[in-house]
N, CA, C and O atoms as a Tinker XYZ file with bonds, in Angstrom:
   288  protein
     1  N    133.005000   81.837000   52.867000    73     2
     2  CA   131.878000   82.289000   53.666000    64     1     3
     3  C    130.580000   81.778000   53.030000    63     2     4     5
     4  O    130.363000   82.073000   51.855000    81     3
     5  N    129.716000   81.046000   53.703000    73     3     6
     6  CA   128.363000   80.574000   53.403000    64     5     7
     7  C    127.555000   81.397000   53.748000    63     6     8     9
     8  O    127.457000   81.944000   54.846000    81     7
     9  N    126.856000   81.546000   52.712000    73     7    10
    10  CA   125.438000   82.903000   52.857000    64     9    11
    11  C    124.069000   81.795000   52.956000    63    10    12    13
    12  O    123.814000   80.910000   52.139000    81    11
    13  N    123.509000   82.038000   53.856000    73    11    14
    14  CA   122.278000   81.273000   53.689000    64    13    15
    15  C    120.506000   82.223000   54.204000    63    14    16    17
    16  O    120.221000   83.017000   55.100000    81    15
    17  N    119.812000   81.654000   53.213000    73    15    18
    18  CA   118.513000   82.444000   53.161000    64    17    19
    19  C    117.473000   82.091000   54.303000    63    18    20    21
    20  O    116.402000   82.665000   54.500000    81    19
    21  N    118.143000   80.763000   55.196000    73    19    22
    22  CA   117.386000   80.332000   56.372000    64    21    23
    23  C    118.320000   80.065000   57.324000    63    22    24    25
    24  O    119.517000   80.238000   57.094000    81    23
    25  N    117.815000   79.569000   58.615000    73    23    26
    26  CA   118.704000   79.491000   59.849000    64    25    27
    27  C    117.371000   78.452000   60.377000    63    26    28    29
    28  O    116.191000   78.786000   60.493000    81    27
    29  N    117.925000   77.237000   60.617000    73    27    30
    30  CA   117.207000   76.360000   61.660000    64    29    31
    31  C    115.952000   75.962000   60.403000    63    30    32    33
    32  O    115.136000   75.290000   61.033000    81    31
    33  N    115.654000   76.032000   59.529000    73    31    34
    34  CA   114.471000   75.732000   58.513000    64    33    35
    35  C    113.299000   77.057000   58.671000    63    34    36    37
    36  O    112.103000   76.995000   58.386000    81    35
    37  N    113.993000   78.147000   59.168000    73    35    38
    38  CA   113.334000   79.328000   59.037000    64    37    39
    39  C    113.907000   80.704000   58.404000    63    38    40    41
    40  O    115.024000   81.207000   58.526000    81    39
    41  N    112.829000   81.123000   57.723000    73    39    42
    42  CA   112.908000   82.277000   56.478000    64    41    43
    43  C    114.303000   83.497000   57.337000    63    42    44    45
    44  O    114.542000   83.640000   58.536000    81    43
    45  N    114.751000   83.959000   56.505000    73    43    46
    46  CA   116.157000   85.347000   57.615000    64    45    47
    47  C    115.830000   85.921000   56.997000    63    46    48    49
    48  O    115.348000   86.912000   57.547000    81    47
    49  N    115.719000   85.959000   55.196000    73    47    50
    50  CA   115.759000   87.195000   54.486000    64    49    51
    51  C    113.888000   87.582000   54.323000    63    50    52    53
    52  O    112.990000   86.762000   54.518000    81    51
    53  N    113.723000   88.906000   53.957000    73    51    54
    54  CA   112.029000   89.450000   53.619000    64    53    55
    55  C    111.862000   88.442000   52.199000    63    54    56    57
    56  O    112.765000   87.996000   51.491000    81    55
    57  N    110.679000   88.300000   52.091000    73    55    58
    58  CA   110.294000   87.649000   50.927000    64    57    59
    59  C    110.003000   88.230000   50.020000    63    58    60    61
    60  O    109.547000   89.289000   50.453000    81    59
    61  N    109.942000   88.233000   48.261000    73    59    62
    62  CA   109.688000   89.276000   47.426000    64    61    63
    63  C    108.269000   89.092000   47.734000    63    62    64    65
    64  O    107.510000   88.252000   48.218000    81    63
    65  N    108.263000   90.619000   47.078000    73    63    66
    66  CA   106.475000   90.510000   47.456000    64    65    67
    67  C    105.634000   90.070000   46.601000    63    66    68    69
    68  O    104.469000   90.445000   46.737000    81    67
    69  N    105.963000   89.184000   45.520000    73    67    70
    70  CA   104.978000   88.482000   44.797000    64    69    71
    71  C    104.591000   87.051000   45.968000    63    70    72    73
    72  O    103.562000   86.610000   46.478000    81    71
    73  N    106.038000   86.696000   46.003000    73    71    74
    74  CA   105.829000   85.581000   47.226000    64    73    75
    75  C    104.954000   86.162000   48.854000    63    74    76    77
    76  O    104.000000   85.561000   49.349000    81    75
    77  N    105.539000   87.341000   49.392000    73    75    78
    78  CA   104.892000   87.536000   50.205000    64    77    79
    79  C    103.299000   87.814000   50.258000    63    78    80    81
    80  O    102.773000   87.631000   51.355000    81    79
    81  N    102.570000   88.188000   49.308000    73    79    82
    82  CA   101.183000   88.507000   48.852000    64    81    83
    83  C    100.734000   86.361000   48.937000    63    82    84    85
    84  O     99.555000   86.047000   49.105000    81    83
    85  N    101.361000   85.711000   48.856000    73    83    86
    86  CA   100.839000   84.597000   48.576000    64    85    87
    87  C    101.169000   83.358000   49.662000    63    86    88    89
    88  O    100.905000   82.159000   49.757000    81    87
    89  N    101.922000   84.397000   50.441000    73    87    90
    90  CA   102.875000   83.147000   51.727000    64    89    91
    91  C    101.833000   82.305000   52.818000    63    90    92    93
    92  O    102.152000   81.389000   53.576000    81    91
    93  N    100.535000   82.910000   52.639000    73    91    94
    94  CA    99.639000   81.803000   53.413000    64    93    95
    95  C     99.159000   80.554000   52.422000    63    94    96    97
    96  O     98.781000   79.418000   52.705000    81    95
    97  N     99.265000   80.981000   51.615000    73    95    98
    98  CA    98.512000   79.563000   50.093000    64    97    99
    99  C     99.527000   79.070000   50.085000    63    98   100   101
   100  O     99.307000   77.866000   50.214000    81    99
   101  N    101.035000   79.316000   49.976000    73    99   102
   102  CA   101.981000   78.581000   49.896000    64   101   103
   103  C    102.815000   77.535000   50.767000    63   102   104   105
   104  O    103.438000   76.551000   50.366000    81   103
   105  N    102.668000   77.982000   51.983000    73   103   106
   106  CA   102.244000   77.556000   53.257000    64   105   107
   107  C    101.599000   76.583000   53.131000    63   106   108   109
   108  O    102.019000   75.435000   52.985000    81   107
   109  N    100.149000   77.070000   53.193000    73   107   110
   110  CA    98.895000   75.669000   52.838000    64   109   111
   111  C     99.284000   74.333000   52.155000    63   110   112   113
   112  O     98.979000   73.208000   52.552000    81   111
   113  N     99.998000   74.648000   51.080000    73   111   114
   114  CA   100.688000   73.723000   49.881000    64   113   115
   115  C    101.607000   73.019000   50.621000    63   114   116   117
   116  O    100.942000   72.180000   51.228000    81   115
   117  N    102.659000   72.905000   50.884000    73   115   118
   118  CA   103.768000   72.822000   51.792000    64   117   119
   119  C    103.469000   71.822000   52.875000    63   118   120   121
   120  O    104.010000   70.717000   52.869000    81   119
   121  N    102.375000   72.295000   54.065000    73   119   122
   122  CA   102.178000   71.843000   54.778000    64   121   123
   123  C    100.929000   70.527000   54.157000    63   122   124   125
   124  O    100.805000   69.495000   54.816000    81   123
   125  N    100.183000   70.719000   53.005000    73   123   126
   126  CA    99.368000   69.703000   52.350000    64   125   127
   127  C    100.354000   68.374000   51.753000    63   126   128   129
   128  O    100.344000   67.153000   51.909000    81   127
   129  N    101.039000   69.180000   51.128000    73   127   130
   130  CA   102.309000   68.345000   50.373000    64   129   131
   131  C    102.816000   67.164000   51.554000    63   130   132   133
   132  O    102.767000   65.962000   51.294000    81   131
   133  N    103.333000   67.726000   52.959000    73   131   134
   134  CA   103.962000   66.950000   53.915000    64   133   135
   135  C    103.095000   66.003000   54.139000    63   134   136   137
   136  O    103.354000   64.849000   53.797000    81   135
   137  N    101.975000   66.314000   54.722000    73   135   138
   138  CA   100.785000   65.341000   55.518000    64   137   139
   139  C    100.120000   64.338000   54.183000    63   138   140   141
   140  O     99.643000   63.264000   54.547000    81   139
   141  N    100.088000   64.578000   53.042000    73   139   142
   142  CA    99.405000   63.709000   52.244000    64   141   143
   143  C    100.659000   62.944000   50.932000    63   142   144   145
   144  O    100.646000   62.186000   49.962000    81   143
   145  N    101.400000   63.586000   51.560000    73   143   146
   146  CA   102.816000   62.628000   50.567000    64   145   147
   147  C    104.113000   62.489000   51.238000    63   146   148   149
   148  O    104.697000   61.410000   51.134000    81   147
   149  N    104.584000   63.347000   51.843000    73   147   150
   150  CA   105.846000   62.861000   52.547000    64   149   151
   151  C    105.454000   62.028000   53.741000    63   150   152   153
   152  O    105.730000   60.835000   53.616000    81   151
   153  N    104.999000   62.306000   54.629000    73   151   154
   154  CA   104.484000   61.360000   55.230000    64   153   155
   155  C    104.095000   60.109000   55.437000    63   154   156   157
   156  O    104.454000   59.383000   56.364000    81   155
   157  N    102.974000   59.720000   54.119000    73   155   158
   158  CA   103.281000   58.667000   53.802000    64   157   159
   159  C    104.324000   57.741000   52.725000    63   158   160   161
   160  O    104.277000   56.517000   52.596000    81   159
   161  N    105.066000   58.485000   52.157000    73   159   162
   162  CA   106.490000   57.702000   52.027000    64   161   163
   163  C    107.500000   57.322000   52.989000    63   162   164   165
   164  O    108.064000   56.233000   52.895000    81   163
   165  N    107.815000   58.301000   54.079000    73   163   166
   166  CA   108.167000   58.172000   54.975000    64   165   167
   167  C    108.102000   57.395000   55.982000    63   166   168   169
   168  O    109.183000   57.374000   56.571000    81   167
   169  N    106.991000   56.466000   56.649000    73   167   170
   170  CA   106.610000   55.539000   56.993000    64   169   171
   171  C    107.167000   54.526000   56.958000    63   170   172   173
   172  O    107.848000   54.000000   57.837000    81   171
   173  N    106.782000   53.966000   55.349000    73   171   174
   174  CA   107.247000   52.649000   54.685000    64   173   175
   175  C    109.139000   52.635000   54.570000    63   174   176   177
   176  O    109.812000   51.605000   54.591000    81   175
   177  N    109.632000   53.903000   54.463000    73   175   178
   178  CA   110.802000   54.099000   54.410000    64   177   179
   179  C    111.712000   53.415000   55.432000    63   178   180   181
   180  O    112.555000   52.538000   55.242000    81   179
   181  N    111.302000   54.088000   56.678000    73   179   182
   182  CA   111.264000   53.910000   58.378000    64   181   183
   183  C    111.272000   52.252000   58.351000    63   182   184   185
   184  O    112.307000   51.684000   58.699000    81   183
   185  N    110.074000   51.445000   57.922000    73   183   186
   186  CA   110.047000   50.183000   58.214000    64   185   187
   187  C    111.408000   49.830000   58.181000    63   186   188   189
   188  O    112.171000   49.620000   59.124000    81   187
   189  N    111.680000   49.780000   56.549000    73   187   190
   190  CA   112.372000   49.243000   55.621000    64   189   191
   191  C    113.406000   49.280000   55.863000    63   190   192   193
   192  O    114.110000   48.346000   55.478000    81   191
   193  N    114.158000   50.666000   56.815000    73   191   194
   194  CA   115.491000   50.677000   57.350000    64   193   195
   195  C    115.109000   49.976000   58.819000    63   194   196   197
   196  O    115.826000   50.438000   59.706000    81   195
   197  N    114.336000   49.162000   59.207000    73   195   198
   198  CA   114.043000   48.933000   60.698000    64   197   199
   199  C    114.082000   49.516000   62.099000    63   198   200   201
   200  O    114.481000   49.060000   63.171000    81   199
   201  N    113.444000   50.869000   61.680000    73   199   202
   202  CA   113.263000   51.937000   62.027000    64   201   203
   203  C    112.052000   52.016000   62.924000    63   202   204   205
   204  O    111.038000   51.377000   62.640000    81   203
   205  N    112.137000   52.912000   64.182000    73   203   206
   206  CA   110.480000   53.057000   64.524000    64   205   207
   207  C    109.416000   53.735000   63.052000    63   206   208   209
   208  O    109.803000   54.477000   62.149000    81   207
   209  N    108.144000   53.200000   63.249000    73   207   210
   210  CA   107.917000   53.809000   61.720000    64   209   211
   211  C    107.548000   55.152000   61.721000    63   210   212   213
   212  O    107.310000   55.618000   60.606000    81   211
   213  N    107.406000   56.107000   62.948000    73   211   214
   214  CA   107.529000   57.153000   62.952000    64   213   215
   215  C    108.667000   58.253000   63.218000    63   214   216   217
   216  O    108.776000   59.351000   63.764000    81   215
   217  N    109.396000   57.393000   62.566000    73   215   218
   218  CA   110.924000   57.989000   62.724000    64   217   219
   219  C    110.851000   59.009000   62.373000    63   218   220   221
   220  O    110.684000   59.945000   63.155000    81   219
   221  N    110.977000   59.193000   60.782000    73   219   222
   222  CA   111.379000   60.079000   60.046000    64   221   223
   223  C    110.174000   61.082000   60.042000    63   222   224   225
   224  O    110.450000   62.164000   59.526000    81   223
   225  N    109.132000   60.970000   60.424000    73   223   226
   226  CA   107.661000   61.770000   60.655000    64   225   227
   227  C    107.910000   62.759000   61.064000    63   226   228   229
   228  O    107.825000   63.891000   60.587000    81   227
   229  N    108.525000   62.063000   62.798000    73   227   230
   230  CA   108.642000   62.992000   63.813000    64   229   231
   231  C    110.109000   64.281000   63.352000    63   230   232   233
   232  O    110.087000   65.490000   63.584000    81   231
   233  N    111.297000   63.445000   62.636000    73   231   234
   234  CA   111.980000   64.245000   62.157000    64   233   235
   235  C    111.390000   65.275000   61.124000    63   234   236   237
   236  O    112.016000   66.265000   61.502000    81   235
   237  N    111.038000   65.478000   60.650000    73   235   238
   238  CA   110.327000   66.242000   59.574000    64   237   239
   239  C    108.663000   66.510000   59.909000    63   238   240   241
   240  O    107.688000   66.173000   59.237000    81   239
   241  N    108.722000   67.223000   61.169000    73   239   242
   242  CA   107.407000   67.439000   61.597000    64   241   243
   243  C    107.453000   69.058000   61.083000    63   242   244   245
   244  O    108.551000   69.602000   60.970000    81   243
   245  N    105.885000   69.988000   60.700000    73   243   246
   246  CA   105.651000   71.051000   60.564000    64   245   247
   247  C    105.738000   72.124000   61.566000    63   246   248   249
   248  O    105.153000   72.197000   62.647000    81   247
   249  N    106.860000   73.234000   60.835000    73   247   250
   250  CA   107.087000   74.031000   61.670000    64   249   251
   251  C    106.785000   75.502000   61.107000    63   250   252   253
   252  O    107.676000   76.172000   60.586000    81   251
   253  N    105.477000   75.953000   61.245000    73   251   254
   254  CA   105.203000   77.353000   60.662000    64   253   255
   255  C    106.537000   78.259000   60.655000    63   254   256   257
   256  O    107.442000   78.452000   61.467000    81   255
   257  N    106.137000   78.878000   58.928000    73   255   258
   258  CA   107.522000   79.822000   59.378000    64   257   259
   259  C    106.971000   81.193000   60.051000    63   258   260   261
   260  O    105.848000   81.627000   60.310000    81   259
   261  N    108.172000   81.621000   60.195000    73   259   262
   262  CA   108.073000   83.406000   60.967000    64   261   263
   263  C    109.194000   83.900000   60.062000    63   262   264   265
   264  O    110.371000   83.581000   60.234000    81   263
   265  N    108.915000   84.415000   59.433000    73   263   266
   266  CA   109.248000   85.201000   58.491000    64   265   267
   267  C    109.526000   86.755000   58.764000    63   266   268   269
   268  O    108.525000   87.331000   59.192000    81   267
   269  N    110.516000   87.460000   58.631000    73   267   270
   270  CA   110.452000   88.758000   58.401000    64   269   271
   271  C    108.594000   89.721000   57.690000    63   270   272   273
   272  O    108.000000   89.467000   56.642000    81   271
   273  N    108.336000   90.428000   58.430000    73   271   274
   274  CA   106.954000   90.684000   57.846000    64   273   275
   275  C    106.955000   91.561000   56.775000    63   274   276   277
   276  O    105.972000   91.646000   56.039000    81   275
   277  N    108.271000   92.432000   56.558000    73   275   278
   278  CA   108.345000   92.975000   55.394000    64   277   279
   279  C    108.506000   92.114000   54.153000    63   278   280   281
   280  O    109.033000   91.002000   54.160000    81   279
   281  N    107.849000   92.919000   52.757000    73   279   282
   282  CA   108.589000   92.473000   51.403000    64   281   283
   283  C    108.968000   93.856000   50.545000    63   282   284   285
   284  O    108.811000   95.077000   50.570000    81   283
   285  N    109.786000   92.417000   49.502000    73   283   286
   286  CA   110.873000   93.181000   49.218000    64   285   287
   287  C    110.411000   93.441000   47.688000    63   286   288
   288  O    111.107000   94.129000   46.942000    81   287
């Protein structure tokens, strides 16, 4: 039996509440991280396999989580 802490790339379980007190900055990070570095690796990646070059972009586009609103 596989236990997993997400479903579809979204949160199932409450977050501890050190994390939950901080889940919008972390967020911020996350979504900064994608747009100013994965992104552009991703691109050149895309070429290189002769790929549309927004292949892998569009695969790995930002999807706010929804999270359980309790913590734990």
């Amino acid at each position: 039996m596989t236990v997993s802490a997400a479903n579809d790339g979204r949160i199932t379980q409450s977050l501890p509440k050190l994390l939950y007190s901080n889940k919008a900055e972390i967020e911020d990070f996350a979504k900064s991280l994608l747009d100013r570095v994965l992104d552009c690796l991703n691109r050149p990646i895309a070429l290189a396999l002769e790929l549309p070059e927004d292949f892998f972009v569009n695969m790995h586009r930002w999807i706010p989580t929804t999270s359980p609103n309790s913590a734990t």
